[in-house]
C-alpha positions as CSV (number, residue, x, y, z in Angstrom):
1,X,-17.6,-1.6,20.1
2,X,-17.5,-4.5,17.8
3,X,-15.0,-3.8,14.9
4,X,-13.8,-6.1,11.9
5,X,-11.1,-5.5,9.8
6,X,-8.5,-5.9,6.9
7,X,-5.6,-5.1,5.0
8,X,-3.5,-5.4,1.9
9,X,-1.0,-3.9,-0.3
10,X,0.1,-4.4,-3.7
11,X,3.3,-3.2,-5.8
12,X,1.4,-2.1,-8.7
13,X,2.0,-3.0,-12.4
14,X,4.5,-0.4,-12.7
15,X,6.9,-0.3,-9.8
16,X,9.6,-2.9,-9.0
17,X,9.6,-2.7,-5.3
18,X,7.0,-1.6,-2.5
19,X,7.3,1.6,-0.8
20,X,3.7,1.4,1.3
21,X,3.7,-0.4,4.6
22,X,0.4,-0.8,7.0
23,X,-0.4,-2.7,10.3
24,X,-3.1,-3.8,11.4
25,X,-3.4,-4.6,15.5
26,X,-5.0,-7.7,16.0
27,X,-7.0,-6.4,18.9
28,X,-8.5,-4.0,16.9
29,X,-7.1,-1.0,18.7
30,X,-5.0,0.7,15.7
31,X,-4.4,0.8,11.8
32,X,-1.5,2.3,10.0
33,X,-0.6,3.2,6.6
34,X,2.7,4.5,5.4
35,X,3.3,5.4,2.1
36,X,7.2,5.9,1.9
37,X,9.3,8.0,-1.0
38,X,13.1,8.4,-1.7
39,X,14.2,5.6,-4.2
40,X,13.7,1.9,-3.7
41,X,16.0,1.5,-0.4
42,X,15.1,5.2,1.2
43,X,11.0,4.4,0.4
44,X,10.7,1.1,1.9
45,X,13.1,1.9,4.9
46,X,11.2,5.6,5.8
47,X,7.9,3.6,6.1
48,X,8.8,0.6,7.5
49,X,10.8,3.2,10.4
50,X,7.7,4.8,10.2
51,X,5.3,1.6,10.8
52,X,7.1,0.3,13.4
53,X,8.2,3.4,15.7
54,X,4.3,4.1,15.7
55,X,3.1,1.0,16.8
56,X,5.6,0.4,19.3
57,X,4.7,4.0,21.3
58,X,1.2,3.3,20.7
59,X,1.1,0.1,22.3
60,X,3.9,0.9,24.9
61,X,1.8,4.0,25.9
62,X,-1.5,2.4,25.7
63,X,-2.4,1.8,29.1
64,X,-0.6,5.2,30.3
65,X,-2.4,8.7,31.4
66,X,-1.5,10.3,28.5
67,X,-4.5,11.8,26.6
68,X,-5.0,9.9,23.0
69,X,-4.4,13.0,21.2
70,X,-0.8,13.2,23.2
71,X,-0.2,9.7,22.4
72,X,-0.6,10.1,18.6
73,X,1.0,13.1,18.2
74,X,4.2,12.0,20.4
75,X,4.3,8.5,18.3
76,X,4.0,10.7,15.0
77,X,7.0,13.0,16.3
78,X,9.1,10.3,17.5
79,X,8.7,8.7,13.4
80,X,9.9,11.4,12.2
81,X,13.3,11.5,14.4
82,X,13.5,8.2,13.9
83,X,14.3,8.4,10.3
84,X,16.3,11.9,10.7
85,X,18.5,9.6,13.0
86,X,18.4,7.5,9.9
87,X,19.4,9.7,7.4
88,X,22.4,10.6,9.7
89,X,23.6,7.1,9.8
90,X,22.7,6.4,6.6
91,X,23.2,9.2,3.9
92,X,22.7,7.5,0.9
93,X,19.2,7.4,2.5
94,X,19.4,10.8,2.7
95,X,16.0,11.7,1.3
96,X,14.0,9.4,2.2
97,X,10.3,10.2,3.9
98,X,6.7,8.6,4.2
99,X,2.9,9.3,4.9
100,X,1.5,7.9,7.9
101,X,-2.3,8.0,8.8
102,X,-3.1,6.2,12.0
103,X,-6.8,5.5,12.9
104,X,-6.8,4.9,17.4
105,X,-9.9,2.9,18.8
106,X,-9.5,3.8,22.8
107,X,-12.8,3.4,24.4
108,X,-11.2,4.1,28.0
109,X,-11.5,7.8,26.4
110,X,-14.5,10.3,26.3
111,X,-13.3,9.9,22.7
112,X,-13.1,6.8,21.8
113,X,-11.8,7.2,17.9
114,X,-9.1,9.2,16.7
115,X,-7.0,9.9,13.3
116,X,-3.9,11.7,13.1
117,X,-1.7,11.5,9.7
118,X,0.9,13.3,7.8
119,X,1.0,13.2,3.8
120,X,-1.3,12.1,1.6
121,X,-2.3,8.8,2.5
122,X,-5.9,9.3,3.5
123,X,-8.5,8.3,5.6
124,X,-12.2,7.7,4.8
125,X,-15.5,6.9,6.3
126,X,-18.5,5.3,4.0
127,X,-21.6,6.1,5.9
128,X,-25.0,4.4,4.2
129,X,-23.7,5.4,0.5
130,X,-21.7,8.4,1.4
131,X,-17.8,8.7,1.6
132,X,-16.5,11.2,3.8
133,X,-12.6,12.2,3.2
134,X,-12.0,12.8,6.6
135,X,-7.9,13.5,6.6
136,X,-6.9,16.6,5.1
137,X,-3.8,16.3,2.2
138,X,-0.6,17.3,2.7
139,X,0.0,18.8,-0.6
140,X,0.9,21.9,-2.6
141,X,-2.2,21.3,-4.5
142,X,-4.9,20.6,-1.6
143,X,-3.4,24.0,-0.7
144,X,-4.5,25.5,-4.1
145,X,-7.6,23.8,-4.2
146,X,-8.8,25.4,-0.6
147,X,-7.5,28.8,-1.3
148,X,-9.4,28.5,-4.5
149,X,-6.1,29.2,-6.7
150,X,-7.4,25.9,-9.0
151,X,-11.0,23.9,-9.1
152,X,-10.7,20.5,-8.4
153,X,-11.0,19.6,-11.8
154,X,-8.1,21.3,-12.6
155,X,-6.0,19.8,-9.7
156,X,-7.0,16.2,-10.9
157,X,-4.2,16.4,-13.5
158,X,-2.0,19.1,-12.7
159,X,1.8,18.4,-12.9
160,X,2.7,19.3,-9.3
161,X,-0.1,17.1,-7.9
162,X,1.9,14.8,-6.1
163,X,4.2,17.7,-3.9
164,X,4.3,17.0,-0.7
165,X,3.9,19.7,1.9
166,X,4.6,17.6,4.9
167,X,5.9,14.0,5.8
168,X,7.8,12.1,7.9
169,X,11.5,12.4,7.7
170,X,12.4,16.2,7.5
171,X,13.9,18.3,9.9
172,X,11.6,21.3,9.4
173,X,7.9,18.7,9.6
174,X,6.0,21.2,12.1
175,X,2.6,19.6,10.9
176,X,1.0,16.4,12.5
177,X,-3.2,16.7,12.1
178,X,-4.7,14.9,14.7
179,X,-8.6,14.9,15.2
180,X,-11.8,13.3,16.6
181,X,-13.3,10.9,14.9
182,X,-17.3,10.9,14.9
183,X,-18.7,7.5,14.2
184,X,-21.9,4.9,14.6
185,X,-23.3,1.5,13.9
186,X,-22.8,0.2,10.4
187,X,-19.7,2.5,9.5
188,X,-16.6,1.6,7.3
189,X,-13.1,3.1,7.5
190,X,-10.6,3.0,5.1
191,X,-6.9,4.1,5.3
192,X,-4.9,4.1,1.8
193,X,-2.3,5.5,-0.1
194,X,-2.6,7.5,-2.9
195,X,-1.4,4.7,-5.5
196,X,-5.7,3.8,-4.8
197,X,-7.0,7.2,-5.1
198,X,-4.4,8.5,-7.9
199,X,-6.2,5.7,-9.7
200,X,-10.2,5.8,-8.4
201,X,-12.5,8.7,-7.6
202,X,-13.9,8.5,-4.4
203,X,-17.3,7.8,-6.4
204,X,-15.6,4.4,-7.4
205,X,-14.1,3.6,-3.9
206,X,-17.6,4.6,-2.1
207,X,-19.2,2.1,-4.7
208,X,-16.7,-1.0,-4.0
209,X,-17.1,-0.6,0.1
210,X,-20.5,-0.1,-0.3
211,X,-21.5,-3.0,-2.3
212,X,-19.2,-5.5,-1.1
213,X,-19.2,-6.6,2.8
214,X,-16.4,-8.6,3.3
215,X,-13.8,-6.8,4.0
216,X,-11.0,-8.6,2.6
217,X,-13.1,-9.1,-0.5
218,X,-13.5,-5.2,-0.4
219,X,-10.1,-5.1,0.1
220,X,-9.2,-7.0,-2.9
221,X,-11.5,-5.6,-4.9
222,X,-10.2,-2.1,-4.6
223,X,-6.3,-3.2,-5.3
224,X,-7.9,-4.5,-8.3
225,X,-9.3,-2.1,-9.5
226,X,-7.0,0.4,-9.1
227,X,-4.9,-1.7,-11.3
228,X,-7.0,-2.0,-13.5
229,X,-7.0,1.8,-13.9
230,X,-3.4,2.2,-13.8
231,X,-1.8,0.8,-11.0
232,X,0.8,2.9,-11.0
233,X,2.3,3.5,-7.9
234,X,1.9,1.0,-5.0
235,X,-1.6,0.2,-3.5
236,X,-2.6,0.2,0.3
237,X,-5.7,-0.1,1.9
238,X,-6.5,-1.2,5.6
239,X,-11.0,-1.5,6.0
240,X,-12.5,-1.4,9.5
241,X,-16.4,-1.9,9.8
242,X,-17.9,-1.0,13.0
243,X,-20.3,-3.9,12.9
244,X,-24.2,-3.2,13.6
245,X,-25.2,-6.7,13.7
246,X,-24.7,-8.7,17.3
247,X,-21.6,-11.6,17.3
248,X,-23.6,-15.2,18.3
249,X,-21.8,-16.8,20.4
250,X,-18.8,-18.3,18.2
251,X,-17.8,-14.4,18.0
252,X,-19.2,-14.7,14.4
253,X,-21.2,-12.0,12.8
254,X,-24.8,-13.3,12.0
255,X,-24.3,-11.6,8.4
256,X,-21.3,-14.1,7.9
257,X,-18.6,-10.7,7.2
258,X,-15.4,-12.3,7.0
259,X,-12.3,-10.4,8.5
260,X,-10.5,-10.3,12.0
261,X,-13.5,-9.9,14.3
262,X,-13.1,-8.0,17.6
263,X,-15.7,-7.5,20.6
C-alpha cells in the first residue's frame, strides 16, 4: 500500500489560541485529529493529552498481538483517563475535553484500515467525485437528525448544533466508534475538525480534494477556504491518498503529488 499524506491547522480569524491538535506518523501508519474544548488552557491541554496518549499506545502496541480494533479502542480509553487524571490535578482544568478521530493503516491485519473517533471531528473518503462521511457525530443533533426529530436542513443552523454527546475527558464517556475501513486505488482520506465543516458543505470539501492533487495544496486550500467562509473556530485537516500510480525509483510518484510519500 502506497500512501501520501498531509496536515495543517489554523487558528481561524476569530479565536485567539488553538484548541485542535493532529499527528501525522511519518511512516504512514496513523493520523490523528483532536479538537479540544474547555477555555484556552483546558482546550489545548485536553487535545494535546489526547494526541499524545494515542500515539504513544499505538506505536508502543504496534507490533503486539492485540487485534487493531483492541488497540484503538484501549488507546482511546487510556485518552480519556489521561485527562480525568488531569482534571484531578488540575481543577481549574476542570472541564476540559476533545474529539479525537484516528485513521490505523496495519496491513499485518486481515483488515488493513481502521477509524475509531469520539466527537465530532470527522473522517471522510472522496472516491472518484464522491465524498463519503464515514465517522458518525457525536452530537445531540446527529441524534435528532437520525431519529428524524429535525431534516438536515433544519439541523444546519440550529442553536444546539454544537452539543456534544461524547468526548474525551468525562467520567461517564461509554462511547468509542471503531470500524473497518473499505478502501481501493486512487482514494483520499480526510480527518478534520468541525471549525472546516461548520464552515464548508461537504459539496465544497469533495470539490477542493477532488480537483487539487497535492495534498498539501489540498490542504491549504481547504483552511483557506474555510476562512474565507467564516473561519470561526480553529481549522484541522490531515489528507491521505492511497496512490494508484507506481513510485519510480526515487520513491517519487510519476504524477509528481507532493506530500510525505510512503511504500
Amino acid at each position: 500500500m502506497k500512501l501520501i499524506f498531509s496536515g495543517m491547522t489554523d487558528p481561524g480569524l476569530l479565536r485567539s489560541s488553538n484548541q485542535d491538535a493532529y499527528y501525522v506518523d511519518p511512516q504512514g501508519r496513523f493520523f490523528i485529529v483532536a479538537d479540544g474544548m474547555g477555555g484556552h488552557a483546558g482546550g489545548q491541554e485536553a487535545s494535546s493529552i489526547a494526541t499524545a496518549t494515542i500515539r504513544s499506545f499505538l506505536l508502543d502496541h504496534w507490533d503486539s498481538t492485540l487485534a487493531t480494533p483492541d488497540i484503538l479502542h484501549r488507546g482511546l480509553d487510556l485518552a480519556n483517563k489521561a485527562i480525568l487524571a488531569d482534571q484531578r490535578q488540575h481543577p481549574e482544568r476542570g472541564d476540559m475535553g476533545t474529539t479525537a478521530v484516528v485513521l490505523m493503516f496495519r496491513e499485518h491485519q486481515d483488515q488493513a484500515i481502521w477509524c475509531a473517533h469520539v466527537g465530532d471531528s470527522r473522517l471522510y473518503r472522496l472516491r472518484g467525485p464522491k465524498i463519503l462521511q464515514i465517522t458518525e457525530d457525536h452530537t445531540w443533533i446527529a441524534r435528532a437528525v437520525k431519529e428524524g426529530e429535525l431534516t438536515p436542513d433544519q439541523s444546519r443552523n440550529h442553536p444546539w448544533r454544537h452539543v456534544l454527546s461524547q468526548c474525551l475527558g468525562r467520567a461517564d464517556m461509554h462511547r468509542i466508534d471503531v470500524q473497518a475501513v473499505e478502501a481501493q486505488p486512487g482514494d483520499r482520506f480526510l480527518l478534520c475538525s468541525d471549525g472546516l465543516t461548520e464552515e464548508l458543505p461537504n459539496t465544497i470539501i469533495a470539490a477542493h480534494l477532488k480537483s487539487i492533487r497535492a495534498v498539501e495544496s489540498a490542504a491549504q486550500a481547504l483552511v483557506n477556504s474555510a476562512k474565507k467562509h467564516g473561519g470561526r473556530d480553529n481549522i484541522t485537516v490531515v489528507i491521505v491518498n492511497l496512490l494508484m500510480e507506481k513510485l519510480d525509483q526515487d520513491g517519487q510518484d510519476t504524477d509528481v503529488e507532493t506530500g510525505f510519500v510512503i511504500e
